[in-house]
FIKOLZA-1660 file (N, C-alpha, C; in steps of 0.1 Angstrom, whole numbers, plus 5000, padded with zeros to 4 digits):
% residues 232
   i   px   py   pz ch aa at
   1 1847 1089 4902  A  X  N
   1 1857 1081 4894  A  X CA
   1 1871 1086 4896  A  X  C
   2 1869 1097 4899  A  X  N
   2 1886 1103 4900  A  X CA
   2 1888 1103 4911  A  X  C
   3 1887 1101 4922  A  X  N
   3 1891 1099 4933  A  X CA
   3 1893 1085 4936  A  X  C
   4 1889 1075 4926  A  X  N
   4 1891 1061 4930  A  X CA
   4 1903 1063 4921  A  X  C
   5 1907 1068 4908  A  X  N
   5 1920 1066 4906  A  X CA
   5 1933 1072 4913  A  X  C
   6 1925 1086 4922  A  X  N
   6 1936 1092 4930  A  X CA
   6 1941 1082 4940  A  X  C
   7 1928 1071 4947  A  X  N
   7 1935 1061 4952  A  X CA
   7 1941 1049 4949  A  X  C
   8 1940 1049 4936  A  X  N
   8 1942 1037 4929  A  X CA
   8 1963 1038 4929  A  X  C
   9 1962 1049 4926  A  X  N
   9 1977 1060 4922  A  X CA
   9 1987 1057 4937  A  X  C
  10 1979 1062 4946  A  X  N
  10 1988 1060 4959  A  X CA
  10 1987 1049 4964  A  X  C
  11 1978 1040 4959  A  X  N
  11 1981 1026 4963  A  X CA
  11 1995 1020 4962  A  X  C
  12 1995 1023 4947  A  X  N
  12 2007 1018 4936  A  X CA
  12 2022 1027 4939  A  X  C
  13 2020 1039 4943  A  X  N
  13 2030 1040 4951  A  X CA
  13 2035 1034 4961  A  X  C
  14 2025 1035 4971  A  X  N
  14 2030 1023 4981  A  X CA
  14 2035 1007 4981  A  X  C
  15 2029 1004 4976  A  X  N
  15 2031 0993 4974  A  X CA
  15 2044 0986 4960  A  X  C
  16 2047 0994 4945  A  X  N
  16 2057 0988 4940  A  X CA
  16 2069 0988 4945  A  X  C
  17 2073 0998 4954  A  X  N
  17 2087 0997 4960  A  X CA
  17 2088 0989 4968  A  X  C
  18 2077 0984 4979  A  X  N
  18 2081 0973 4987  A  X CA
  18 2085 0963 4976  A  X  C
  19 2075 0954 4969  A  X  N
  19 2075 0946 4962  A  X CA
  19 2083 0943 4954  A  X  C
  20 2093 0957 4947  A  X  N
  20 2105 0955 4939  A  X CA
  20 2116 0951 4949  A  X  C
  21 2114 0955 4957  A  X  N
  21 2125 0956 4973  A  X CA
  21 2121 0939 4971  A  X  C
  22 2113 0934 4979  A  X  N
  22 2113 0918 4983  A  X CA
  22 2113 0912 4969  A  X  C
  23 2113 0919 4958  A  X  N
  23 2121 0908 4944  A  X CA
  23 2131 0907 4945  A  X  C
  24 2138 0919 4947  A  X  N
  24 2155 0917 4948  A  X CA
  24 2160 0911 4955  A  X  C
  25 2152 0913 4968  A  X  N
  25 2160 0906 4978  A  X CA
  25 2158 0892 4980  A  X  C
  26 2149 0885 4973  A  X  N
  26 2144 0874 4968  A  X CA
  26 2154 0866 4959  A  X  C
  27 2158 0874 4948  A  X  N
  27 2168 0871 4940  A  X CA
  27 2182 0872 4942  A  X  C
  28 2187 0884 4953  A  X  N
  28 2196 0881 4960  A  X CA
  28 2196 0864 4969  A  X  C
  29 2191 0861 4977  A  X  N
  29 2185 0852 4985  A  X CA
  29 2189 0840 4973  A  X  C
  30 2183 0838 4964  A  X  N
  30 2183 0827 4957  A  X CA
  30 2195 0819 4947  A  X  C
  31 2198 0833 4944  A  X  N
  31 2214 0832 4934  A  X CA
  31 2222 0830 4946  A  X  C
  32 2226 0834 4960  A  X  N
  32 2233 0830 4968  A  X CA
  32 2234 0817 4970  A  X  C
  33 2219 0812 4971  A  X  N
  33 2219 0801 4977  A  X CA
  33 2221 0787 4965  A  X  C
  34 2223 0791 4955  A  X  N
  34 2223 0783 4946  A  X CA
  34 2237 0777 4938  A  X  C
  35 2245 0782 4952  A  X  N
  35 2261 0784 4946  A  X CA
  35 2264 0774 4956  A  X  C
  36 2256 0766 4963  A  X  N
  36 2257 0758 4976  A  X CA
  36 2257 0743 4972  A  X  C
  37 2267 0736 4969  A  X  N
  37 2266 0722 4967  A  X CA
  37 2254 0716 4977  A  X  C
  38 2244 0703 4972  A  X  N
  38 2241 0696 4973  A  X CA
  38 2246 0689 4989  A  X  C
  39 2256 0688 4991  A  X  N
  39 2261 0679 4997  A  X CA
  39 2259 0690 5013  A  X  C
  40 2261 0699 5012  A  X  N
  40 2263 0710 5023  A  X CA
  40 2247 0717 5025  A  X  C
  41 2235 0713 5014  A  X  N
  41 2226 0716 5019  A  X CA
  41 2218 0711 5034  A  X  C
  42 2208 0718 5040  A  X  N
  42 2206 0719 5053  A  X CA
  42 2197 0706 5060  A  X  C
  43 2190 0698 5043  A  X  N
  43 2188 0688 5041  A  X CA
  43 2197 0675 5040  A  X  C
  44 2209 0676 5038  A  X  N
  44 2220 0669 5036  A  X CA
  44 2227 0669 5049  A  X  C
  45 2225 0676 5057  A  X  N
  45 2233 0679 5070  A  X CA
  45 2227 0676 5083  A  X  C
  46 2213 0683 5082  A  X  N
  46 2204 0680 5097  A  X CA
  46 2195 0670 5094  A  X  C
  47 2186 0668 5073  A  X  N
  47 2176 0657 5073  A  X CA
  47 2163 0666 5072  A  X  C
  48 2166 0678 5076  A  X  N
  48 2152 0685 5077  A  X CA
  48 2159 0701 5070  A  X  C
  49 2148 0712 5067  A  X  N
  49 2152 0721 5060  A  X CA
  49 2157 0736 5074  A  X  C
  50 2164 0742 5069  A  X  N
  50 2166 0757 5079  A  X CA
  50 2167 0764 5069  A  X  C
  51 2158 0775 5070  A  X  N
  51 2153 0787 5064  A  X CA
  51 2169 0796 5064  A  X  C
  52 2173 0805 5054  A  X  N
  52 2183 0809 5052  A  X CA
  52 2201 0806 5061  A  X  C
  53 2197 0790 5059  A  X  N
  53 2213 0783 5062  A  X CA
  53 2218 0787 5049  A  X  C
  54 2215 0785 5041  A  X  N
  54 2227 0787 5026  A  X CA
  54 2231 0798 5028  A  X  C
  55 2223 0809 5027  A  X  N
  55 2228 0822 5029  A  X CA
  55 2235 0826 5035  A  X  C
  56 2234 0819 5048  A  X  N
  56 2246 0823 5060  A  X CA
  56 2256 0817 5058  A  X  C
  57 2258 0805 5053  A  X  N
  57 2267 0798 5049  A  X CA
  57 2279 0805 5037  A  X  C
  58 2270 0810 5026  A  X  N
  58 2282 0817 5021  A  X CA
  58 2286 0827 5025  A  X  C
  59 2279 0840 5033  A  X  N
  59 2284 0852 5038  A  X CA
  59 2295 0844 5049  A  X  C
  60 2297 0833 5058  A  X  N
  60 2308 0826 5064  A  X CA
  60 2318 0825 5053  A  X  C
  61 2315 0825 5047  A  X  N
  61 2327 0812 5038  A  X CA
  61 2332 0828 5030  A  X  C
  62 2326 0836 5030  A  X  N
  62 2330 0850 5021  A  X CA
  62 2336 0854 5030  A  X  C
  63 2337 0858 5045  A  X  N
  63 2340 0865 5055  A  X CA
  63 2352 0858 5052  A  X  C
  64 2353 0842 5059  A  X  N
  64 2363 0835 5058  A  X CA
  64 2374 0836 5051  A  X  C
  65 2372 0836 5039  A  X  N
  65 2380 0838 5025  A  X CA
  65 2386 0851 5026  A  X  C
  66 2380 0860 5028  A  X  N
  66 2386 0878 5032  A  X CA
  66 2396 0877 5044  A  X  C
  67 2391 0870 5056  A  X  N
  67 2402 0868 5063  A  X CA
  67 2415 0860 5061  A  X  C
  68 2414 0851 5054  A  X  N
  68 2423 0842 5051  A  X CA
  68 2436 0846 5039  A  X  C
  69 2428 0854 5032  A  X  N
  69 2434 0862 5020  A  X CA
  69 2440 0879 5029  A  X  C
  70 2439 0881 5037  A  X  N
  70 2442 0890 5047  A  X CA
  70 2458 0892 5053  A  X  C
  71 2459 0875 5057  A  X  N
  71 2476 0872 5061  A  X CA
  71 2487 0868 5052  A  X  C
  72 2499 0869 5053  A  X  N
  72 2509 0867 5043  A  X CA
  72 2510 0851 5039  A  X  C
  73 2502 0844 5041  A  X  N
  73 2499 0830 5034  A  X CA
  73 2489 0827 5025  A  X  C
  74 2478 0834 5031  A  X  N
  74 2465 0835 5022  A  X CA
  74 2471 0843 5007  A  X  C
  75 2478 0854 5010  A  X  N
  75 2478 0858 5000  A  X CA
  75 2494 0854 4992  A  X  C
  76 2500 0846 4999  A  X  N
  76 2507 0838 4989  A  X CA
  76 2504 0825 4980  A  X  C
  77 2489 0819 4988  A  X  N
  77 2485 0811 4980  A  X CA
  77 2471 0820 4971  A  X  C
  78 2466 0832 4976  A  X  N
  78 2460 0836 4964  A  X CA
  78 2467 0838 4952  A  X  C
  79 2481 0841 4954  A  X  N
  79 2489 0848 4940  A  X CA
  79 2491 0837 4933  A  X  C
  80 2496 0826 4939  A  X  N
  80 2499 0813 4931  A  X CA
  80 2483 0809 4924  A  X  C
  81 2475 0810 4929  A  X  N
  81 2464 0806 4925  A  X CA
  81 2460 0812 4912  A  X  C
  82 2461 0826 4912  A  X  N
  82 2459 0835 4902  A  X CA
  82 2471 0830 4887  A  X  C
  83 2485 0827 4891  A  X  N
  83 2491 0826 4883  A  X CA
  83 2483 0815 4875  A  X  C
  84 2481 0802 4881  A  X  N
  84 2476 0786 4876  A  X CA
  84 2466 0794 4868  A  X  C
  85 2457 0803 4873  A  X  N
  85 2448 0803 4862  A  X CA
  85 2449 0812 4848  A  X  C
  86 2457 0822 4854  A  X  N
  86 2463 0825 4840  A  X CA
  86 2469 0818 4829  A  X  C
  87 2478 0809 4831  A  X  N
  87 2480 0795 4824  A  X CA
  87 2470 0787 4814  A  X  C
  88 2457 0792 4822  A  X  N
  88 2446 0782 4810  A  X CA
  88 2441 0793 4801  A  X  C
  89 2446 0785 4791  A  X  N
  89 2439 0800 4780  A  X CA
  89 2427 0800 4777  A  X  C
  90 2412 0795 4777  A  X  N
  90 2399 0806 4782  A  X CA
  90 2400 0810 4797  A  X  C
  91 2400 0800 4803  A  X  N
  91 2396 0803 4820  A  X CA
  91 2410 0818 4822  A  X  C
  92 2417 0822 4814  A  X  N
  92 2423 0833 4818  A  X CA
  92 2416 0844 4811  A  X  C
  93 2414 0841 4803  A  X  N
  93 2403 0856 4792  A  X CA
  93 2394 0859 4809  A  X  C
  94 2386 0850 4810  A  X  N
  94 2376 0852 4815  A  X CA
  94 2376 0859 4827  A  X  C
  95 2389 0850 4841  A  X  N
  95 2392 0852 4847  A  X CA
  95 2397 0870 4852  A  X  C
  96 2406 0870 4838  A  X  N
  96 2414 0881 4844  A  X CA
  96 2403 0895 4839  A  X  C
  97 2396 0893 4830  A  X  N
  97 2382 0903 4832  A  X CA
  97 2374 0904 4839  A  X  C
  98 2371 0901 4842  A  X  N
  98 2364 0897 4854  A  X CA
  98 2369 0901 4869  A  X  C
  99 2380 0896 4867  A  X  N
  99 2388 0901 4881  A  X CA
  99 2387 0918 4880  A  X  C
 100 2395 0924 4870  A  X  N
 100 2398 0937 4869  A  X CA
 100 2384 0948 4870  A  X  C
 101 2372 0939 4864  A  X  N
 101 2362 0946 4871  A  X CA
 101 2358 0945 4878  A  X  C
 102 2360 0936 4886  A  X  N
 102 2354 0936 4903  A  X CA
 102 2363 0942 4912  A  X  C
 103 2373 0942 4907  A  X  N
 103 2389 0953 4916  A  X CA
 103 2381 0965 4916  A  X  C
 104 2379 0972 4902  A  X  N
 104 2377 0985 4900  A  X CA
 104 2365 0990 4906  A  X  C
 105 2350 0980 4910  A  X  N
 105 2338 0982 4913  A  X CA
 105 2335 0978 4930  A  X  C
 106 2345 0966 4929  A  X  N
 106 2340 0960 4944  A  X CA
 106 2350 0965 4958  A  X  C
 107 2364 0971 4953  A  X  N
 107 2376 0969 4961  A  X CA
 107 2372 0985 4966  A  X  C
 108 2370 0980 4984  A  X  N
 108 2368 0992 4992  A  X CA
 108 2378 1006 4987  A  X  C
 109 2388 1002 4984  A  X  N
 109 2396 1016 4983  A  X CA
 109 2397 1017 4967  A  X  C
 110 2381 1015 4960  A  X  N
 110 2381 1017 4942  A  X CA
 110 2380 1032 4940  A  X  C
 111 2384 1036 4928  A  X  N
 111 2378 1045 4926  A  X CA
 111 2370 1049 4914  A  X  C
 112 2361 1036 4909  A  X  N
 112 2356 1040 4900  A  X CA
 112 2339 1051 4899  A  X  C
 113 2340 1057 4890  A  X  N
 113 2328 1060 4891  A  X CA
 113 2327 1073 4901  A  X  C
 114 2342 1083 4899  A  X  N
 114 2341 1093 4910  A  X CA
 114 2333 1106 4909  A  X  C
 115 2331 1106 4894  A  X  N
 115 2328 1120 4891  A  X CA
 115 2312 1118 4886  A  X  C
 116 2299 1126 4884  A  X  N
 116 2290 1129 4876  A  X CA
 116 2288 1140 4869  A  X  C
 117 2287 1137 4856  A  X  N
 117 2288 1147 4847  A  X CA
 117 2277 1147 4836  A  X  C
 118 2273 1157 4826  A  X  N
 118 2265 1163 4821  A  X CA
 118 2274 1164 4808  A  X  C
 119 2270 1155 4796  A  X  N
 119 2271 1149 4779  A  X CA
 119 2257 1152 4772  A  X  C
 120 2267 1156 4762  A  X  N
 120 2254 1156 4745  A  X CA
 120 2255 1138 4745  A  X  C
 121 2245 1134 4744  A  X  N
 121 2243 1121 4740  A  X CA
 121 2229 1119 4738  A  X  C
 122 2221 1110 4729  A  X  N
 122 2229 1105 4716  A  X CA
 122 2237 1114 4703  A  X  C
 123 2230 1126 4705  A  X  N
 123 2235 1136 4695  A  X CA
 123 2237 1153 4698  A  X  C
 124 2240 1159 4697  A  X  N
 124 2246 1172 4701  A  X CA
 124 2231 1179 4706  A  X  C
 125 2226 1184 4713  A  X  N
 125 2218 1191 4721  A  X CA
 125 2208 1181 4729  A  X  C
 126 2214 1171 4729  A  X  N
 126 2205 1162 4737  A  X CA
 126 2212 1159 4747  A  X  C
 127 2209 1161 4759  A  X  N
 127 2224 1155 4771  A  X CA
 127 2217 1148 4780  A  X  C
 128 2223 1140 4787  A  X  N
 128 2220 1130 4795  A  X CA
 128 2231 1128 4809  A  X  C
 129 2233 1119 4819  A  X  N
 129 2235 1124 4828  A  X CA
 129 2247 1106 4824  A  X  C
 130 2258 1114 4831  A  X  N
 130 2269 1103 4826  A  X CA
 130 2279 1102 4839  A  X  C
 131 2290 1089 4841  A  X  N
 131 2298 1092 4852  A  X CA
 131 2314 1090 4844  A  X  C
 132 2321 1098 4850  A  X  N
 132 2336 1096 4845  A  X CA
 132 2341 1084 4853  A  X  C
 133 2348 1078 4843  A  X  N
 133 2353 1068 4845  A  X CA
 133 2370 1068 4843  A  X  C
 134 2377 1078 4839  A  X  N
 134 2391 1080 4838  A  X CA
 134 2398 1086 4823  A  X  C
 135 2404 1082 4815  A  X  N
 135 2409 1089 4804  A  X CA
 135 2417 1079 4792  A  X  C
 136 2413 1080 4783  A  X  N
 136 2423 1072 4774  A  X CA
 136 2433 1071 4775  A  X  C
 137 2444 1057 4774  A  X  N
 137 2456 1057 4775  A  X CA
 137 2459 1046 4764  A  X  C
 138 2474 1046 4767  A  X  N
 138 2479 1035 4755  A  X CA
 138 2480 1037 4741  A  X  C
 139 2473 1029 4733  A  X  N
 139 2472 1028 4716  A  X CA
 139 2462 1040 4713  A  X  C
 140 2451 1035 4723  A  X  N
 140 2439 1048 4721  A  X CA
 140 2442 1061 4722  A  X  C
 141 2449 1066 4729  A  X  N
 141 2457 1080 4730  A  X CA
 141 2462 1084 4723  A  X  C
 142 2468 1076 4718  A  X  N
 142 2480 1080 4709  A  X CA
 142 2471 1085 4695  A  X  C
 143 2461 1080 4688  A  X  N
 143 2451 1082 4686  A  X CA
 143 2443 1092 4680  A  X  C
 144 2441 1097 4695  A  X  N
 144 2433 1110 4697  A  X CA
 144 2442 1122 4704  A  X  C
 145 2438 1133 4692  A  X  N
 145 2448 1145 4689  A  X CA
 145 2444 1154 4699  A  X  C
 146 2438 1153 4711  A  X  N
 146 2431 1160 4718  A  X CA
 146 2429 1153 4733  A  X  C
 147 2424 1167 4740  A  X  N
 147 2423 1160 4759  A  X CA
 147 2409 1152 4757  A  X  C
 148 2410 1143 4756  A  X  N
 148 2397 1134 4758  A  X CA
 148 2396 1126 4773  A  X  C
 149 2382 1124 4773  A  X  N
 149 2381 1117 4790  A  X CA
 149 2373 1105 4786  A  X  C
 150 2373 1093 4797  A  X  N
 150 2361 1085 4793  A  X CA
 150 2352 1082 4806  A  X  C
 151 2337 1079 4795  A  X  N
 151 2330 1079 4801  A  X CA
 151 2321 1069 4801  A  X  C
 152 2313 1063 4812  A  X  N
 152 2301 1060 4810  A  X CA
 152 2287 1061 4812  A  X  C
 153 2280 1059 4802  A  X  N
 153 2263 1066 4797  A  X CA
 153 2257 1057 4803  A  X  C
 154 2248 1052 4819  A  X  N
 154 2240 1042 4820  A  X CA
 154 2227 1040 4811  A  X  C
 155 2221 1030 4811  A  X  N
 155 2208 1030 4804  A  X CA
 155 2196 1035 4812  A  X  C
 156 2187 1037 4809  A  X  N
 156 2170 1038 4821  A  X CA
 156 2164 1024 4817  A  X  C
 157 2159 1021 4825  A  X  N
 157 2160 1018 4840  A  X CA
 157 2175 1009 4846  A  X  C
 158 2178 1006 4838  A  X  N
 158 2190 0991 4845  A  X CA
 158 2202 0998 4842  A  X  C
 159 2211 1005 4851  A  X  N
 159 2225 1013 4844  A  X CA
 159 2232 1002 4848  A  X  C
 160 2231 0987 4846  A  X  N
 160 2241 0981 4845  A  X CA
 160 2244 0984 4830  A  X  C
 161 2235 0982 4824  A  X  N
 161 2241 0986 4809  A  X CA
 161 2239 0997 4803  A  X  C
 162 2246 1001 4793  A  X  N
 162 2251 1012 4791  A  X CA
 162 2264 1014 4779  A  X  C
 163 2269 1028 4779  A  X  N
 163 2276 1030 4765  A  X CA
 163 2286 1034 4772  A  X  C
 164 2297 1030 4766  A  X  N
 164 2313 1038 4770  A  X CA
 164 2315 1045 4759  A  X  C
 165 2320 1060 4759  A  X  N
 165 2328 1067 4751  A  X CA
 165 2338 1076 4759  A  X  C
 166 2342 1076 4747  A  X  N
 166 2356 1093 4748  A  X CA
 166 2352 1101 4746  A  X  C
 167 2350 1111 4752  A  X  N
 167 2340 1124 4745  A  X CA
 167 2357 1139 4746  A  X  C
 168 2359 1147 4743  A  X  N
 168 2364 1158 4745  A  X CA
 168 2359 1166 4757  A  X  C
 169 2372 1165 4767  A  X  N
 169 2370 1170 4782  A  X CA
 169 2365 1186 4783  A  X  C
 170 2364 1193 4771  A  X  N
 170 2359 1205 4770  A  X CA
 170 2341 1205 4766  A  X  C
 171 2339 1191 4764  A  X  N
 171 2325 1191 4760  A  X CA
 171 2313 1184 4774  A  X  C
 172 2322 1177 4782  A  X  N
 172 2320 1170 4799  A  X CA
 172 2318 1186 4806  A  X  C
 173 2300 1183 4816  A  X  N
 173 2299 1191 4820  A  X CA
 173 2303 1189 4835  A  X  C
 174 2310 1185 4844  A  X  N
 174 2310 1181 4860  A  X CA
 174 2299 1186 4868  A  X  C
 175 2292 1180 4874  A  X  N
 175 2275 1184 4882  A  X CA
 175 2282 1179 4896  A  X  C
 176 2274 1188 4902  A  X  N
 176 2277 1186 4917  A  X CA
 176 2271 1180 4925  A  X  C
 177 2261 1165 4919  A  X  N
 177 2253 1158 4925  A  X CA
 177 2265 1149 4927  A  X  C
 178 2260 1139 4940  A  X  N
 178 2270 1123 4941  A  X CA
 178 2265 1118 4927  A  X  C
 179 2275 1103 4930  A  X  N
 179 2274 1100 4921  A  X CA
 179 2261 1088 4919  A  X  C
 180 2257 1083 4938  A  X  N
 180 2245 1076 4942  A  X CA
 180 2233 1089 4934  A  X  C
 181 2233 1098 4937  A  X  N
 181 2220 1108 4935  A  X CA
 181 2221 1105 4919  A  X  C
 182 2232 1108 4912  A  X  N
 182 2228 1109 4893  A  X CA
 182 2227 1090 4890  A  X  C
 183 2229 1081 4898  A  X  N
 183 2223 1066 4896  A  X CA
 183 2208 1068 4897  A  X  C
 184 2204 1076 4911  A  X  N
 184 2190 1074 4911  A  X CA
 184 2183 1083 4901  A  X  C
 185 2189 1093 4895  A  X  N
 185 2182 1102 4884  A  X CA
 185 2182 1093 4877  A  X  C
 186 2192 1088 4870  A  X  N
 186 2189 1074 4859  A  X CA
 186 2182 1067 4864  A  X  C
 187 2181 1059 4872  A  X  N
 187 2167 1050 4874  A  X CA
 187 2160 1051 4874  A  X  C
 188 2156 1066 4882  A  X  N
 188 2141 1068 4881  A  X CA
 188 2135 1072 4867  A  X  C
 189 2139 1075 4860  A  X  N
 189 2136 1082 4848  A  X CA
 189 2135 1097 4845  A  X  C
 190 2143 1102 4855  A  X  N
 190 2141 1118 4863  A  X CA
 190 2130 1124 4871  A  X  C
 191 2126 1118 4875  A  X  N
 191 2116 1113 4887  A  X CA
 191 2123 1121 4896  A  X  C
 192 2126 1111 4903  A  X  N
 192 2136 1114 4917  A  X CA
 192 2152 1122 4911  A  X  C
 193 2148 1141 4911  A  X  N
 193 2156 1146 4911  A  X CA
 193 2162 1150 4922  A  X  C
 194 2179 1154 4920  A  X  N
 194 2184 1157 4933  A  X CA
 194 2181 1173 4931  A  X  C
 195 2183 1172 4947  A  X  N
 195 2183 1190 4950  A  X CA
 195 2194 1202 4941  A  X  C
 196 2188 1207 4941  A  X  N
 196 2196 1223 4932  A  X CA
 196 2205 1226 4939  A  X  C
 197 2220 1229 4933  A  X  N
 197 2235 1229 4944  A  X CA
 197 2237 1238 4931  A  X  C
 198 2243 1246 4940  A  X  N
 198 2253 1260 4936  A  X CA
 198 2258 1251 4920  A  X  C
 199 2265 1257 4909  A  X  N
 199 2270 1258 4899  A  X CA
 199 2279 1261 4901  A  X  C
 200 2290 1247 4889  A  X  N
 200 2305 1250 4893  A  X CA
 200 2309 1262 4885  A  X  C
 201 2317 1267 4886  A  X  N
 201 2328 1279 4876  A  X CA
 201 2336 1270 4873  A  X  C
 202 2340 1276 4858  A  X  N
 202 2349 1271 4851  A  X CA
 202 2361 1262 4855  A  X  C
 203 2368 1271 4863  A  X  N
 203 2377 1263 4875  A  X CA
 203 2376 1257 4885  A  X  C
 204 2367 1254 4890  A  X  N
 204 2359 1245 4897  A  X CA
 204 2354 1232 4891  A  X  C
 205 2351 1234 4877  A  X  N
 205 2348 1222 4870  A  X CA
 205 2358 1213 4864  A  X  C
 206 2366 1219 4862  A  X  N
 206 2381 1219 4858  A  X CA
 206 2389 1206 4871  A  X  C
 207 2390 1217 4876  A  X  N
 207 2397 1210 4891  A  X CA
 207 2389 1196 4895  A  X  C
 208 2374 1194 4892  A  X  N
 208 2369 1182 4898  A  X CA
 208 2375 1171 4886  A  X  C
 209 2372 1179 4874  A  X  N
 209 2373 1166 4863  A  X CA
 209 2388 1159 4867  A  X  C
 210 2397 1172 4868  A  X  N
 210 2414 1166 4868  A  X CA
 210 2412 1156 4885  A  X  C
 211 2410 1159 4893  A  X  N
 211 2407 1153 4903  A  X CA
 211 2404 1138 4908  A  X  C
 212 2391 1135 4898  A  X  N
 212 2387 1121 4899  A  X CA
 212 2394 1115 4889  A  X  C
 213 2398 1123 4877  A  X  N
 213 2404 1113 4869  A  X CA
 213 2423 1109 4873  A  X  C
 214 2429 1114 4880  A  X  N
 214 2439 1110 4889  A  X CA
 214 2435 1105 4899  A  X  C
 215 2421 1100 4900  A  X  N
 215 2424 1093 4915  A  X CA
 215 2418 1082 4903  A  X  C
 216 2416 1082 4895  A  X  N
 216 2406 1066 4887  A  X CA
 216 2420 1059 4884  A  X  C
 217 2420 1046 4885  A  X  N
 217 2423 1037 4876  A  X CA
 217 2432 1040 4862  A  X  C
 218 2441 1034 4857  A  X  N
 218 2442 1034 4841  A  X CA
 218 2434 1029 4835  A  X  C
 219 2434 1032 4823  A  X  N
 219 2421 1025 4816  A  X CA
 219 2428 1014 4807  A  X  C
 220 2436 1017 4808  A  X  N
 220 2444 1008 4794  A  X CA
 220 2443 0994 4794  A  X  C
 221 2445 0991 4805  A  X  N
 221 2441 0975 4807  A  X CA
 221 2429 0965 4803  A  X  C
 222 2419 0976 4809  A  X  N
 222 2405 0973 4810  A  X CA
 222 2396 0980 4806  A  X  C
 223 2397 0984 4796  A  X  N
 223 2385 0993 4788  A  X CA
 223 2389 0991 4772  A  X  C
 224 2377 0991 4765  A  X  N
 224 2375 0982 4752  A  X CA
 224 2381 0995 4741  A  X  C
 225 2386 0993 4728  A  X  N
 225 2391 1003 4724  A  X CA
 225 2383 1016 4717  A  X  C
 226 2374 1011 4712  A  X  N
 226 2362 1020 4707  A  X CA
 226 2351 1019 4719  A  X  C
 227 2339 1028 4713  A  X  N
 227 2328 1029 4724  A  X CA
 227 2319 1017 4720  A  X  C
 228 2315 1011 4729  A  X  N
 228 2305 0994 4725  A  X CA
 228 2299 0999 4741  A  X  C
 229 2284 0987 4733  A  X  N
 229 2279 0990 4743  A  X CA
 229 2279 0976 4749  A  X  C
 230 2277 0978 4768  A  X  N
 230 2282 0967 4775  A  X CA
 230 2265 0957 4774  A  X  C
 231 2269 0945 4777  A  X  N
 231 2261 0937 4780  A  X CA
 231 2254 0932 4796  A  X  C
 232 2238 0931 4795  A  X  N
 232 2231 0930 4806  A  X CA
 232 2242 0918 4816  A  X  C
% end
């Protein structure tokens, strides 16, 4: 009997990661293709079906768009574009959040998300594995009587969501894992730990925290005033 579960075990290794792999990429596949008017389906155009036309279709029309927004026309009709929508008071809430997180996440030269670091969370001797995200500014600073940094706490399994706080930069520990290796520590559940790397000194820790947090972003624009937690 124990040997049918030892195979039972390595089955299931094998096999959930493909199968989470071909969900995603399934769900990738489908949410693409589903942004595809009617009229431009492959059905609508040839009468018969083609197995990932939609898909290629918007990766065209995305490339397109990057190039187009590339030359001093594209991007004078992007800017005007942006203004119009600022103009409409929801479609600008929306818009311009939305934008500012996709700048900060999506835009090749971002720098969110530079540092991994080591937090008491939820309560003092409990720590958890967090990434710096930059430092209070604005109303919130003014605020707080002290070097505070911010951060964010992913969740297990899905670190799309997760907790933002301020914590005191003397209580942030900087770990010398990437920031991909402490994603996959959070996912996996501490499963998949990264390898053991030398320990920073003091000034070593120091230097990384000042470091990523001059190369992040301001936060003032785009970060909520208290710690809340984000939604799936």
């Amino acid at each position: 009997m124990r040997f049918l579960k030892k195979y039972f075990v390595t089955g299931l290794l094998i096999w959930v990661p493909v199968v989470i792999t071909i969900w995603v990429l399934s769900l990738v596949v489908n949410t693409l293709e589903s942004v595809v008017p009617v009229f431009l389906s492959p059905q609508a155009l040839f009468g018969f079906d083609v197995p990932g036309f939609r898909v290629a279709l918007v990766l065209v029309v995305l490339l397109a768009t990057g190039m187009f927004a590339a030359n001093f026309l594209g991007r004078g009709i992007l800017k005007y574009s942006e203004k119009v929508l600022g103009r409409i008071p929801l479609v600008r809430s929306i818009y311009q959040s939305v934008k500012q997180v996709s700048d900060t996440l999506l835009a090749p030269n971002g720098q969110a998300f530079r540092q991994a670091v080591l937090v008491q969370y939820p309560r003092a001797s409990c720590y958890t594995v967090a990434l710096l995200t930059g430092a209070p500014s604005g109303e919130v600073a003014e605020h707080l009587q002290a070097d505070y940094v911010s951060v964010y706490v992913p969740t297990t399994p899905n670190p799309t969501s997760g907790f933002f706080l301020m914590m005191l930069r003397s209580e942030v520990v900087p770990l010398n894992m990437s920031v991909d290796a402490a994603l996959k520590y959070i996912v996996s559940m501490g499963v998949v730990a990264p390898p053991a790397g030398p320990l920073l000194t003091a000034a070593e820790a120091a230097a990384q925290i000042a470091l990523a947090q001059n190369a992040l972003p301001s936060e003032g624009a785009n970060a909520p005033a208290t710690s809340s937690r984000s939604s799936d």
